[in-house]
C-alpha positions as CSV (number, residue, x, y, z in Angstrom):
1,X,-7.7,-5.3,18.3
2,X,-9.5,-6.8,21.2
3,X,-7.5,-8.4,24.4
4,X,-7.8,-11.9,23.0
5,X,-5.9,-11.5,19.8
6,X,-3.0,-10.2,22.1
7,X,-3.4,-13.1,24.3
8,X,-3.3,-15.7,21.6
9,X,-0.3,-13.7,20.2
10,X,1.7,-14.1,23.7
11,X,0.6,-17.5,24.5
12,X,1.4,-18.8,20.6
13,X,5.2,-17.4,21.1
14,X,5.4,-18.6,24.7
15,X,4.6,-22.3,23.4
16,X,7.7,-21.5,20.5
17,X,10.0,-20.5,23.3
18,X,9.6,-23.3,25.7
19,X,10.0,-23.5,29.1
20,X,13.3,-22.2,31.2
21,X,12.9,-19.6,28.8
22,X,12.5,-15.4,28.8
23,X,11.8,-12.7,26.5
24,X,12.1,-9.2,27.1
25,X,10.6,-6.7,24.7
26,X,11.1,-3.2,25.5
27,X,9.5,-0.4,23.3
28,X,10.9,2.5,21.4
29,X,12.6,5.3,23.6
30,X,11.2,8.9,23.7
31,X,13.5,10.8,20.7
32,X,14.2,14.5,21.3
33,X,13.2,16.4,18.3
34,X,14.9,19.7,19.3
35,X,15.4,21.2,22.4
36,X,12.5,20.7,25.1
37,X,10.3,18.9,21.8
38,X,10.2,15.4,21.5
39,X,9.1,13.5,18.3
40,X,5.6,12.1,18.7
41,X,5.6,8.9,20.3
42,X,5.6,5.9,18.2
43,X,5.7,1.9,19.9
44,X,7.8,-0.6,18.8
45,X,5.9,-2.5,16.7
46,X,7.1,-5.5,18.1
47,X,6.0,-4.4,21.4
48,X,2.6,-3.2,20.6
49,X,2.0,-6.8,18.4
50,X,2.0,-8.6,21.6
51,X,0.9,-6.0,24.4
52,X,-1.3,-3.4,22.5
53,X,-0.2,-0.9,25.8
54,X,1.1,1.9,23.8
55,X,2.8,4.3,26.3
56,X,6.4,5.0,26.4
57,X,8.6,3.7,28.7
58,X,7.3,0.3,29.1
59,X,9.1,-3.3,29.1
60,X,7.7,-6.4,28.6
61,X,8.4,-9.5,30.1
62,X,7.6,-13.2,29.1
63,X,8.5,-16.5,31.1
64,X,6.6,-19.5,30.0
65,X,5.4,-21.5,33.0
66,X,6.3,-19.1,35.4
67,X,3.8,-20.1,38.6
68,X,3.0,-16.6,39.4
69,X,2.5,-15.6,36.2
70,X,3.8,-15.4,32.3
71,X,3.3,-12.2,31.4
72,X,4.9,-9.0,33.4
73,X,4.2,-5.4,32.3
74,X,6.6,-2.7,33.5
75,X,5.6,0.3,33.0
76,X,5.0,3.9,34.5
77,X,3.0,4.0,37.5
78,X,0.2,6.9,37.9
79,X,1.4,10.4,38.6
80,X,-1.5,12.8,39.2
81,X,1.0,15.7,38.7
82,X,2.4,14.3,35.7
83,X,-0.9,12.9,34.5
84,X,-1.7,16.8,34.4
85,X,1.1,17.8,32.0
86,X,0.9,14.9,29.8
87,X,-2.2,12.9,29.6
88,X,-3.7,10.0,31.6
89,X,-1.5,6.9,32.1
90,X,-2.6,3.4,32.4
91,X,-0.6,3.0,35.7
92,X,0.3,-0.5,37.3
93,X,-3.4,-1.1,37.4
94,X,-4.5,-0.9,34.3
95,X,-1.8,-2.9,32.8
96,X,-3.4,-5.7,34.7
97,X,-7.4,-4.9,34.3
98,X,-7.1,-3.4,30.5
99,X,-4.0,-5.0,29.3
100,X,-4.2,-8.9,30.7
101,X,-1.0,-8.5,32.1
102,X,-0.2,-11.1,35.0
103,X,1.8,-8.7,37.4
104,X,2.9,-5.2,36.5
105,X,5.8,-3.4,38.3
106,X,6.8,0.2,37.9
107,X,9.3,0.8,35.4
108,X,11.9,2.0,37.8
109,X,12.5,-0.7,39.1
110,X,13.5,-2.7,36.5
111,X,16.4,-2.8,36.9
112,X,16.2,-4.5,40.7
113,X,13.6,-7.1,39.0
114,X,14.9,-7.9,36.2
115,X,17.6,-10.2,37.2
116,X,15.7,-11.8,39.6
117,X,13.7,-13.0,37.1
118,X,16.6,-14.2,34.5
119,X,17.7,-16.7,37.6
120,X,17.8,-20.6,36.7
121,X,16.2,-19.9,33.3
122,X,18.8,-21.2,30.1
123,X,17.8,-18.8,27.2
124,X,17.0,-15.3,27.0
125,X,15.2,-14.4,23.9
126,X,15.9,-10.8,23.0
127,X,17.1,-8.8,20.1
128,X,20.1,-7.1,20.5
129,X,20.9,-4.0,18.6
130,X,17.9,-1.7,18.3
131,X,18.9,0.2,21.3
132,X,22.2,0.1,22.5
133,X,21.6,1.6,25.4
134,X,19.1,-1.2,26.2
135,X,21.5,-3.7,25.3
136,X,24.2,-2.8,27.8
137,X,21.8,-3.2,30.7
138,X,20.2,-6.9,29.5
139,X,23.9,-7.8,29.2
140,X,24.3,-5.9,32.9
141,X,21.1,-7.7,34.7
142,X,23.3,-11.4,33.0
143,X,26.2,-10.5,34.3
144,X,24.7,-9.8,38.3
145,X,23.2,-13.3,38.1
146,X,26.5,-15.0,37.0
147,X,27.9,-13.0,40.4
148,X,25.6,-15.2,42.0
149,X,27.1,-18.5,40.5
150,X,27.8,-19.1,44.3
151,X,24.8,-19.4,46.1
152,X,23.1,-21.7,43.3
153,X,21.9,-20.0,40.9
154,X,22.1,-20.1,37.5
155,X,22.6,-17.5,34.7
156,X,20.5,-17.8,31.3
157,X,23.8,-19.2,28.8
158,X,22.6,-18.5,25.1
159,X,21.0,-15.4,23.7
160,X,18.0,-15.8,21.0
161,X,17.2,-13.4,18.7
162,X,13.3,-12.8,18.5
163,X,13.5,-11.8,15.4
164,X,13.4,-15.2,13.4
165,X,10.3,-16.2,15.7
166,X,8.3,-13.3,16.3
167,X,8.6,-11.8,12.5
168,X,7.9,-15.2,11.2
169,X,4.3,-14.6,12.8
170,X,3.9,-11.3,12.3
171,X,3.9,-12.1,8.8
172,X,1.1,-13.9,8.4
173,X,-2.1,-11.8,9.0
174,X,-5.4,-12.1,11.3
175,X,-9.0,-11.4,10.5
176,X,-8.4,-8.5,12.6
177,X,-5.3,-7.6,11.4
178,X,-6.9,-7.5,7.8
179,X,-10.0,-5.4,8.8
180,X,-7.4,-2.7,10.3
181,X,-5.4,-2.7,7.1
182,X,-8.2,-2.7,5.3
183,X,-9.3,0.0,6.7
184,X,-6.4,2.4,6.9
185,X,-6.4,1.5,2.9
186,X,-10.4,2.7,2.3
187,X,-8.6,6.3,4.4
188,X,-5.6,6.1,2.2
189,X,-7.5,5.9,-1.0
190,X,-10.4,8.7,-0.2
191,X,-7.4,10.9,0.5
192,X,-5.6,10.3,-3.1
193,X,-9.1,11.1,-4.5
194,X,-9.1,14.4,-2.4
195,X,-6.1,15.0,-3.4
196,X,-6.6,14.6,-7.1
197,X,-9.5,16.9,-6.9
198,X,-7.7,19.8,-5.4
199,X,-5.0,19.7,-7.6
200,X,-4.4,22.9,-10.0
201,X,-1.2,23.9,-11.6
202,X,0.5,26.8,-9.9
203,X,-0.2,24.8,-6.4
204,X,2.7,23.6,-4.3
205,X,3.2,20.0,-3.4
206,X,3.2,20.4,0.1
207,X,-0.4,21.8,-0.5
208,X,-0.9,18.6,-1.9
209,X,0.8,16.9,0.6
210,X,-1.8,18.7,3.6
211,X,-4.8,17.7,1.8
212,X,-3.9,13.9,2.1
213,X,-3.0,15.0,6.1
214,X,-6.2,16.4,6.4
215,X,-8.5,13.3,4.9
216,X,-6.3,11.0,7.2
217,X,-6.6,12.7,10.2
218,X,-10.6,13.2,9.2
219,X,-11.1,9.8,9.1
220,X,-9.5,8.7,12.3
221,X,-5.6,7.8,11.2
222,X,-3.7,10.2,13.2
223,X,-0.8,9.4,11.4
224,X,0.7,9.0,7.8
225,X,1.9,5.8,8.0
226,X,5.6,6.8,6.4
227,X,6.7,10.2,4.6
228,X,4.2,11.5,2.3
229,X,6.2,11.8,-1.5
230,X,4.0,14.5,-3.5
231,X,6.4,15.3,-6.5
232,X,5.6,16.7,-9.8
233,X,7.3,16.9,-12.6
234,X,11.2,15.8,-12.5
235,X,10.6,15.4,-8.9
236,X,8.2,12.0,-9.8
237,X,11.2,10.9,-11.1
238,X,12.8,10.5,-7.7
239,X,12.2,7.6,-6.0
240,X,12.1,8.9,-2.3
241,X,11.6,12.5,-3.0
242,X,10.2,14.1,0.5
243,X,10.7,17.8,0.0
244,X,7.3,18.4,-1.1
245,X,7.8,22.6,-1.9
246,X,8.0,22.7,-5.6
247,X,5.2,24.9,-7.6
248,X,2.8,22.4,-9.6
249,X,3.4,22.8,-13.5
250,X,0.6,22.7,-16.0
251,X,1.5,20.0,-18.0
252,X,3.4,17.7,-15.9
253,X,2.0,14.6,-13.9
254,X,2.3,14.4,-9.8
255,X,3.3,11.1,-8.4
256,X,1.6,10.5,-4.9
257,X,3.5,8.1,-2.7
258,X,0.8,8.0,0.7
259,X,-1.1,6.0,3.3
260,X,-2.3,6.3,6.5
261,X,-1.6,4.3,9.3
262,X,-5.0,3.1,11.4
263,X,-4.7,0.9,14.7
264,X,-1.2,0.3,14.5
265,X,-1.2,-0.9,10.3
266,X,0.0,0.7,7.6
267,X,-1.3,1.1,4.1
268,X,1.0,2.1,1.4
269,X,-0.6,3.8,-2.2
270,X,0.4,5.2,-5.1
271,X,-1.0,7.1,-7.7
272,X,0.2,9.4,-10.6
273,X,-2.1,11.7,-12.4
274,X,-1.7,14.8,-14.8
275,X,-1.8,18.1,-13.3
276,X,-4.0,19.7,-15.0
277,X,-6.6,16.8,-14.9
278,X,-6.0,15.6,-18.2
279,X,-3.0,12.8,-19.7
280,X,-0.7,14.0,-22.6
281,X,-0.3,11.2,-25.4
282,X,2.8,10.7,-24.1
283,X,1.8,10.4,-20.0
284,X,-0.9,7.8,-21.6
285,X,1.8,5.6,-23.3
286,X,3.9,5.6,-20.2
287,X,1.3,4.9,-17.9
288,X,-0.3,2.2,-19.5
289,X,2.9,0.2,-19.8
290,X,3.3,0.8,-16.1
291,X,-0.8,0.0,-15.5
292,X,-0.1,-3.3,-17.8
293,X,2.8,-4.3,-15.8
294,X,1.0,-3.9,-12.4
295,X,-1.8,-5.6,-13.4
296,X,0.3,-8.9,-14.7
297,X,2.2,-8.3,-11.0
298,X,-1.0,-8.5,-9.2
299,X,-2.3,-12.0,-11.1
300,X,0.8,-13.9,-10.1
301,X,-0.3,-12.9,-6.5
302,X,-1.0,-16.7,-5.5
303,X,-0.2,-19.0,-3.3
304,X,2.2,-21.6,-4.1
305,X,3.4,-19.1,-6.4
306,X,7.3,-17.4,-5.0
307,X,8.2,-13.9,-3.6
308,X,9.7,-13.1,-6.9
309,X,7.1,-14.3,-9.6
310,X,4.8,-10.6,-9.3
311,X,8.3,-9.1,-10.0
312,X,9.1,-11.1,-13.2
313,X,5.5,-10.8,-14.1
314,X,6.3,-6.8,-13.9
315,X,9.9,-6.7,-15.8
316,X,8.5,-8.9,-18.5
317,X,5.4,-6.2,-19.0
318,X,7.9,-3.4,-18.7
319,X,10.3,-4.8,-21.2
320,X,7.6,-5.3,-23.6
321,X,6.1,-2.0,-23.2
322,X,9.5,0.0,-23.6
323,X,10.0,-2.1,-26.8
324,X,6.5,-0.7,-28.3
325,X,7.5,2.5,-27.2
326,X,11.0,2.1,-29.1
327,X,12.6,3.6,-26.0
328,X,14.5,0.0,-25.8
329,X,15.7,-1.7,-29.0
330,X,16.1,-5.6,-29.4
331,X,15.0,-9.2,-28.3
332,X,12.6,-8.8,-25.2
333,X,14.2,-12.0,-23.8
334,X,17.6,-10.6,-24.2
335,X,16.9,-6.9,-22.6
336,X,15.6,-8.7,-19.2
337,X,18.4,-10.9,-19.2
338,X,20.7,-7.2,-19.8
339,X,18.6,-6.0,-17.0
340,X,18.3,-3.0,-20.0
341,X,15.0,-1.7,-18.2
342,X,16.5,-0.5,-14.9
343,X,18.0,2.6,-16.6
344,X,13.9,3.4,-16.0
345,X,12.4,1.0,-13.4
346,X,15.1,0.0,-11.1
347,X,13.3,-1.1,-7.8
348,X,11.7,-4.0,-6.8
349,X,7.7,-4.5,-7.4
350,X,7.0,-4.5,-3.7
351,X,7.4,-5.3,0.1
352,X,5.8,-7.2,2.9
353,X,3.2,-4.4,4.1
354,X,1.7,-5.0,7.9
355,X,2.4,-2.5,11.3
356,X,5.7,-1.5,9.2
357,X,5.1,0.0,6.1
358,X,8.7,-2.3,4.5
359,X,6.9,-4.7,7.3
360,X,9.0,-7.4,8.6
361,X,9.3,-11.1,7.5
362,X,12.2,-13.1,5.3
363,X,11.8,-13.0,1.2
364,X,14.2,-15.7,1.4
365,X,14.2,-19.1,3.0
366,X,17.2,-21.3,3.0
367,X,18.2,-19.2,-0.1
368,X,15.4,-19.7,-2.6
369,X,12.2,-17.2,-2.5
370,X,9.5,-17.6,-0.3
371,X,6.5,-18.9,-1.4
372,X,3.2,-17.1,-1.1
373,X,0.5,-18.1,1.3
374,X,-2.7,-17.1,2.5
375,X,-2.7,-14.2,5.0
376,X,0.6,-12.3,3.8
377,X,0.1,-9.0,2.8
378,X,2.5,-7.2,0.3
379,X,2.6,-4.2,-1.8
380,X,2.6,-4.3,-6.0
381,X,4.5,-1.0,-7.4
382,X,5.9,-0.8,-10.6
383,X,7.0,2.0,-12.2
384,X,8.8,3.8,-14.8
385,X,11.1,7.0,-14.3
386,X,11.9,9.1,-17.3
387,X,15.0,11.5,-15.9
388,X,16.4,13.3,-18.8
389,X,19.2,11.0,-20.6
390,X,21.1,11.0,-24.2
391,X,19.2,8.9,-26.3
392,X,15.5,9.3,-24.8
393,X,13.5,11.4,-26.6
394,X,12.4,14.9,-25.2
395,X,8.7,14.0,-25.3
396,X,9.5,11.4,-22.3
397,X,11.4,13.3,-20.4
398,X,10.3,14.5,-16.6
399,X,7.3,11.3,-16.6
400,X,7.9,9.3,-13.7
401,X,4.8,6.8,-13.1
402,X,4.2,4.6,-10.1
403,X,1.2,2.3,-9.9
404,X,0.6,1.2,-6.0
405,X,-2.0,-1.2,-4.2
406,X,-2.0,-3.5,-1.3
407,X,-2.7,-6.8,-2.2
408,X,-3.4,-9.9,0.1
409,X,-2.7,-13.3,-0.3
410,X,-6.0,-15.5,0.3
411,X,-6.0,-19.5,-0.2
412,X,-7.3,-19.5,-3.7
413,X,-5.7,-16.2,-5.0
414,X,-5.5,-12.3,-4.0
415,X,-7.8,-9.9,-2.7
416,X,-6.2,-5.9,-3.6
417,X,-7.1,-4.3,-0.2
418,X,-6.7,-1.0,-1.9
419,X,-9.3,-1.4,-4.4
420,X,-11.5,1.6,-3.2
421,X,-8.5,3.6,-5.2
422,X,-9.1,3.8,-8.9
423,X,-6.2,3.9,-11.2
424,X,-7.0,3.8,-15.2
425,X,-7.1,7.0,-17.0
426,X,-10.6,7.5,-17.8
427,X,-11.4,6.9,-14.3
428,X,-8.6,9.2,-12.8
429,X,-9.7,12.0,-15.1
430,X,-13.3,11.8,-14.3
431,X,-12.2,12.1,-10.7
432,X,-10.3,15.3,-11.6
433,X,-13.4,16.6,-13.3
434,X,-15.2,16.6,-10.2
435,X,-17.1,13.3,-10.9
436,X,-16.7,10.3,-9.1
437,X,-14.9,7.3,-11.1
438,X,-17.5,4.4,-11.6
């Protein structure tokens, strides 16, 4: 993202928040791992949306109209000793040069600005309770000014969460925001590909699992954009399966639950595949339903249309499927109405996909879905789950299938961001063969 896009991000929600207003957006805290090991470091992503300064230990600060200027960067100051230990810093400087900010103060003294800056002004926007720690001191730097009620000034009276605001926008995506999804989807799908063509029974899933690692990291996404789920077998049955150590069987499909994360955006794929490169009868039946219902989900990806319509699109296919199969009995309109297909698929079709993976954004508005429009971004993911259970029939048991792509909303339809991933049989097969699907 280039320094504009940040700039038209602060300046849009500084226009939102009106004047005698602040916002304060800190970014994540350093988390300790283990003893002397921290986690690697990962910005809010509220933060980063309208700073792009991705260091720890950094606050921003917006106050629309403020003279001297709107936008104030805390952050840590150069160190060369500790610039030696732990990388380069962007210091006080370079949060004004590289990062547009107006002023920049060291991040130590925050808490001797801060107030001094919540003076005379009548809301604070800020989100209380992703750090508690955090919280306590905003609530601290409010209650100094009150102290001051004396000499004439003001403290800010009503707190605003940023939330409703800020996630509203995030929501809706730029050009550059696409390319960077975009992106981090053409990485995600050449490493399922990679990973199909590795795969041999007798291999472990978490050999699986370092082979998507590898193609992301390759390709410049230094991250997986959420837990990798490699499970084969009964373990592609389980929705959020992470353990990622069991021996590959010959026989049994592997359900691949990955995406990279490039320039801050996730991308979220799945794909299921046989083992041994090649679909039993009854792996085809199960994954065409679930191919047939993603595909309906997909088309009713369009504007005007609501949040839930892909999702009705998907139960109806599934229904219908699981009837042809016989592994549900009755009236299709009846056994949607009994909800009788969660016994096999019981999560939703997808989720707002952007910097979070479950990205933020409201499916709801005023109580009625949320209709589709152009530059929202959301995942389509059937799926079908066939845990052992009295009544289904042996031949289905241990095939869990999940069909994933990212799909944007454009002003005349959908454009699949993911599309670089193949997904019908022949084509997953021929990949598996060593041939590239056409």
């Amino acid at each position: 993202m280039d320094a504009k896009e940040f700039q038209r991000r602060r300046k849009r929600l500084m226009d939102m928040m009106g004047d005698d207003s602040i916002a304060i957006i800190p970014t994540s805290p350093v988390r300790m791992r283990n003893r002397d090991v921290e986690y690697p470091f990962r910005h809010d992503s509220d933060f980063y949306y309208l700073t792009g300064f991705a260091e720890p230990e950094a606050v921003a600060v917006l106050i629309p109209g403020r003279p001297s200027g709107e936008y104030i960067l805390f952050c840590r100051e150069r160190d060369a000793l500790m610039e030696t230990w732990n990388g380069l810093r962007a210091g006080l400087e370079g949060a004004v040069e590289r990062y547009c900010a107006d002023d920049a103060f060291p991040i130590e003294d925050l808490d001797d600005i801060l107030p001094g800056l919540l003076g005379d002004q009548e809301r604070i926007y800020y989100t209380m309770g992703n750090d508690p720690a955090f919280d306590q001191r905003v609530l601290s730097w409010v209650k100094h000014v009150r102290d001051q009620a004396r000499s004439g000034i003001s403290a800010p009276d009503e707190f605003i969460s940023l939330n409703h605001i800020l996630h509203d926008m995030r929501l809706y995506k730029s050009r550059q925001e696409i390319k960077a999804m975009r992106h981090a989807a053409k990485i995600s799908a050449a490493a399922h590909k990679r990973a199909m063509q590795s795969c041999r029974p007798g291999m472990y899933e978490y050999q699986i699992e370092a082979e998507l690692t590898h193609e992301f990291m390759r390709q410049g996404a230094r991250s997986p954009a959420y837990s990798s789920i490699v499970g084969g077998g009964a373990n592609s049955c389980i929705l959020h399966y992470t353990d990622n150590d069991a021996e590959l069987a010959d026989g049994d499909v592997l359900l691949i639950d990955a995406g990279a994360e490039y320039e801050s955006y996730a991308s979220d794929i799945t794909r299921t595949f046989p083992v041994n490169g090649v679909f039993t009868e009854a792996q085809k039946q199960i994954y065409e339903v679930v191919l047939e219902a993603q595909l309906a989900a997909i088309e009713a990806v369009q504007p005007g249309n609501h949040w839930n319509a892909p999702h009705e699109a998907a139960v109806q296919a599934i229904t219908e499927g699981l009837v042809s199969l016989g592994i549900l009995k009755g009236r299709v309109r009846t056994l949607i109405k009994e909800q009788a297909y969660s016994k096999y698929y019981m999560h939703r079709t997808g989720h707002w996909l952007g910097m979070d993976v479950h990205d933020v954004g409201d499916y709801k508005v005023d109580g009625e879905w949320r209709m589709l429009e152009a530059g929202m971004v959301l995942t389509i993911e059937p799926g079908l789950y066939m845990a052992p259970s009295r009544g289904l029939a042996k031949k289905w048991w241990d095939i869990g299938v999940r069909i994933e792509d990212d799909v944007l909303v454009t002003k005349d339809g959908y454009d699949v961001l993911s599309k670089d991933m193949p997904k019908s049989i022949e084509d997953i097969e021929s990949i598996m063969a060593g041939s590239e699907a056409a």
